[in-house]
C-alpha positions in Angstrom: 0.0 0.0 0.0 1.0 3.4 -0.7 -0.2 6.7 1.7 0.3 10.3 0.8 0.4 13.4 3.3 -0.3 16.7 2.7 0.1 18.0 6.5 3.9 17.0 7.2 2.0 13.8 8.5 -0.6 14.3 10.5 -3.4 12.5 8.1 -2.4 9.9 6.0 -4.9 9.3 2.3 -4.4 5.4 1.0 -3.6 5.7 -2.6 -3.9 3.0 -4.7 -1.2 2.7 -7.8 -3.4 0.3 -9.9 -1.6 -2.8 -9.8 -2.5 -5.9 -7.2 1.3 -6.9 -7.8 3.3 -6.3 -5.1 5.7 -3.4 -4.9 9.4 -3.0 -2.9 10.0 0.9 -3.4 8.5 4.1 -4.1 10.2 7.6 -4.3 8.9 10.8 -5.4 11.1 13.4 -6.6 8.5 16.5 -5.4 4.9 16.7 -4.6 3.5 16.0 -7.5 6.5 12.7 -9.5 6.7 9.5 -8.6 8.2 6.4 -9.8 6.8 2.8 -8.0 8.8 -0.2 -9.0 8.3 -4.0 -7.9 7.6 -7.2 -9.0 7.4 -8.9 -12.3 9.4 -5.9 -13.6 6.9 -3.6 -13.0 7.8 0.1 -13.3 4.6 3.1 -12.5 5.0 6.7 -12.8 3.0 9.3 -11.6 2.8 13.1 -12.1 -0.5 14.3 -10.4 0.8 13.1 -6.6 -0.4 9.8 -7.4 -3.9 10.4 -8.1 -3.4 8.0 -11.8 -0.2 5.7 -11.8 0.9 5.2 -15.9 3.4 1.9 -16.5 6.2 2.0 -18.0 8.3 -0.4 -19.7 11.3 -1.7 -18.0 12.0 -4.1 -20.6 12.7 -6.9 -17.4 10.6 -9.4 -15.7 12.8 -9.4 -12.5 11.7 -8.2 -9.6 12.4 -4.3 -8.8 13.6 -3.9 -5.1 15.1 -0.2 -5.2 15.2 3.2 -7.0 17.1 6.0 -6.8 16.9 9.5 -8.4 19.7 11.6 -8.7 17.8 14.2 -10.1 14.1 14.2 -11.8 15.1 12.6 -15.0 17.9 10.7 -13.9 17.5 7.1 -12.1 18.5 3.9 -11.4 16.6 0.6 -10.4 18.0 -2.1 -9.0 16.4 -5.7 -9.0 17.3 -9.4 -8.4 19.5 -11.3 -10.7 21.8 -8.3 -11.2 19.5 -6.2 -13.0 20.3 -2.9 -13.1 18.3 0.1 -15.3 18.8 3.4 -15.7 16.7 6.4 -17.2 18.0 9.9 -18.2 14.3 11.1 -19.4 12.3 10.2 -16.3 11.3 6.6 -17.2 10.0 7.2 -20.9 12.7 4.5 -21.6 14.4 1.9 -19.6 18.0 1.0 -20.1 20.2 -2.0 -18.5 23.3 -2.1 -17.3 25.5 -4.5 -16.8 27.0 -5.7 -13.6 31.0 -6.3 -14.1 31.9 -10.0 -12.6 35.7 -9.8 -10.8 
């Protein structure tokens, strides 16, 4: 389940992302973008505070555990089985990286 606040915390609204799959991690880069990622390779986006969630192709099946924005285009999603993607547009395309073996 995802909540939202609006009052620093003090009431919590349930939003729901549209998906029954589960989900591992959710960041939002301001009040208003957010990127959900979990199972199955599931990517979700939203830009209206997570009022409508809109997939997005990750191009993996793997489960999503993390993400991490370094700015709001720029991210990277980790998942199980080394996957690795990254996005320079704010998620409009996916792309994997490889994880060097040493």
């Amino acid at each position: 389940m995802v909540y939202r606040t609006t009052d620093g915390g003090n009431t919590w609204l349930l939003i729901t992302p549209g998906t029954r799959l589960p989900f591992y991690s959710v960041q939002f880069t301001d009040a208003l973008h957010g990127t959900i990622v979990g199972y199955g390779g599931t990517i979700l986006r939203t830009t209206d505070g997570g009022t409508r969630w809109n997939p997005q192709v990750s191009g993996s099946s793997d489960e999503l555990l993390g993400i991490a924005f370094a700015d709001p285009n720029t991210a990277t999603v980790i998942g199980r089985d080394k996957t690795i993607l990254h996005t320079t547009d704010a998620g409009a395309s996916w792309i994997g990286r490889s994880i060097p073996i040493g």
